[in-house]
MIGUVO-223441 format. One record per residue (C-alpha): x, y, z; residue in one letter. Coordinates in steps of 0.5 Angstrom, whole numbers, plus 500, padded with zeros to 3 digits. Example, Ala and Ser with C-alpha at 12.3 -4.5 7.8 and 13.67 -1.06 7.14 Angstrom:
% residues 2
525491516A527498514S
***
This chain:
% residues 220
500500500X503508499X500514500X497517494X501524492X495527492X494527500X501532500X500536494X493538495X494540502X501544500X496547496X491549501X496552505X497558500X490558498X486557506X480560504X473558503X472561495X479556492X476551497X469551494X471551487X476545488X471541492X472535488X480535488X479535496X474530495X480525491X485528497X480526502X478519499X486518499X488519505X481514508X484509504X491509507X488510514X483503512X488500510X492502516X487500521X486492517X494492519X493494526X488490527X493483526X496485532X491491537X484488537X482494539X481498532X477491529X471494526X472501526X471505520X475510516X470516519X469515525X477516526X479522521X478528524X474534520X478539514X474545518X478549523X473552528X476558529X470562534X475563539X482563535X485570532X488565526X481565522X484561516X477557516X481550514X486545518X493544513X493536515X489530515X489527521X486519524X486516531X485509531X483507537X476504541X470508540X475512534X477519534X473520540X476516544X478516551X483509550X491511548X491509540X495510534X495517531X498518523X498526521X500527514X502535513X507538508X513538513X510536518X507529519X508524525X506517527X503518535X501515540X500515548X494519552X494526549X490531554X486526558X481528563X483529570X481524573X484519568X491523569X490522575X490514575X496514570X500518575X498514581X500508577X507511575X508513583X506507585X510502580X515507576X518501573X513498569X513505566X520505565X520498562X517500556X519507555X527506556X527499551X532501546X528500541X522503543X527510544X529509537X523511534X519514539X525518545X522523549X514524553X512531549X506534553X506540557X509539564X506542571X514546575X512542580X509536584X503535583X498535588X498529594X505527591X511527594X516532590X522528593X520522589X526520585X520520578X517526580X519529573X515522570X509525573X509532572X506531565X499533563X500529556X503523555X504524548X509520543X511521537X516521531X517526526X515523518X519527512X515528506X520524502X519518507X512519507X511518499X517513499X515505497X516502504X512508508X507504511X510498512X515502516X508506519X506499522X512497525X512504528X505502531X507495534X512499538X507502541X503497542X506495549X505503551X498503549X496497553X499499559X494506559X489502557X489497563X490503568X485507564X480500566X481500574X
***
């Protein structure tokens, strides 16, 4: 399977011509781009699936997200986003589960996953996971290989401890985030190369092992 071209040229072309009149009058190029794009995310989906049972099931509309920004309380009024993006995961885009993320933008598409902005509640099962029993979280994310495709936790971070925890906990640093994300940068030429989504998948069962770890805190 390889991304059609199509993805990435109609999105450069979106990013010098953000407004509705070009968008309106080149629908049906959006249209072929958008098609393109669900079909790899489809096919992406039916790889994940061989090994995460999670995304078994699961349409390509109920994981991309929309074009349309909603720019009522954004200064930036441009009126569409510059990527295509889909979260694989139970329940889909909406989701509540850590899943598998793939976000094609020109110069700055990723593969991701993680907790992205859990609630607080839930943010806080996953740091009194990590408190309680910091070297199951370790374990996974210090692999080696792991570090290779995915290196460092992106998310903001609180200055402190949070509240109720020790600050002088030796991981105090693993529970100041208030997002678990991780991700690895894609290049334009990676993504329309011949091996991209053999490589995109084997990016994701790296991940497996953290996706599961979240999900089983996540349950209790």
């Amino acid at each position: 399977m390889k991304l059609d071209p199509i993805v990435l040229q109609f999105l450069r072309d979106l990013v010098v011509n953000n407004h509705r009149e070009w968008f309106h009058d080149n629908k049906a190029y959006y249209d072929r781009a958008k098609e393109a794009f669900e079909s790899f995310v489809i096919a992406q989906m039916d790889a994940i699936a061989q090994f995460d049972e999670q995304v078994k099931g699961l349409k390509a509309k109920d994981c991309t997200f929309r074009i349309h920004r909603d720019i009522r309380f954004s200064q930036d009024k441009t009126p569409y986003k510059i990527h295509f993006g889909a979260y694989m995961a139970k329940d889909g885009r909406k989701s509540l589960n850590a899943g598998y993320y793939t976000h094609i933008e020109p110069d700055g598409s990723l593969l991701a996953g993680g907790l992205h902005m859990p609630s607080k509640e839930l943010l806080a099962k996953v740091r009194m996971a990590i408190y309680t029993h910091p070297e199951a979280f370790k374990g996974i994310i210090n692999r080696p290989k792991f570090k290779q495709h995915f290196p460092e936790i992106y998310g903001e971070k609180l200055k402190g401890a949070p509240r109720g925890f020790n600050k002088d906990f030796e991981d105090i640093d693993l529970i100041k985030y208030q997002s678990y994300d991780f991700f690895k940068m894609i290049s334009d030429d990676e993504l329309i190369s011949d091996d991209y989504f053999a490589q995109s998948i084997e990016s994701f069962k790296i991940l497996k092992p953290l996706n599961d770890y979240f999900n089983q805190v996540l349950s209790k």
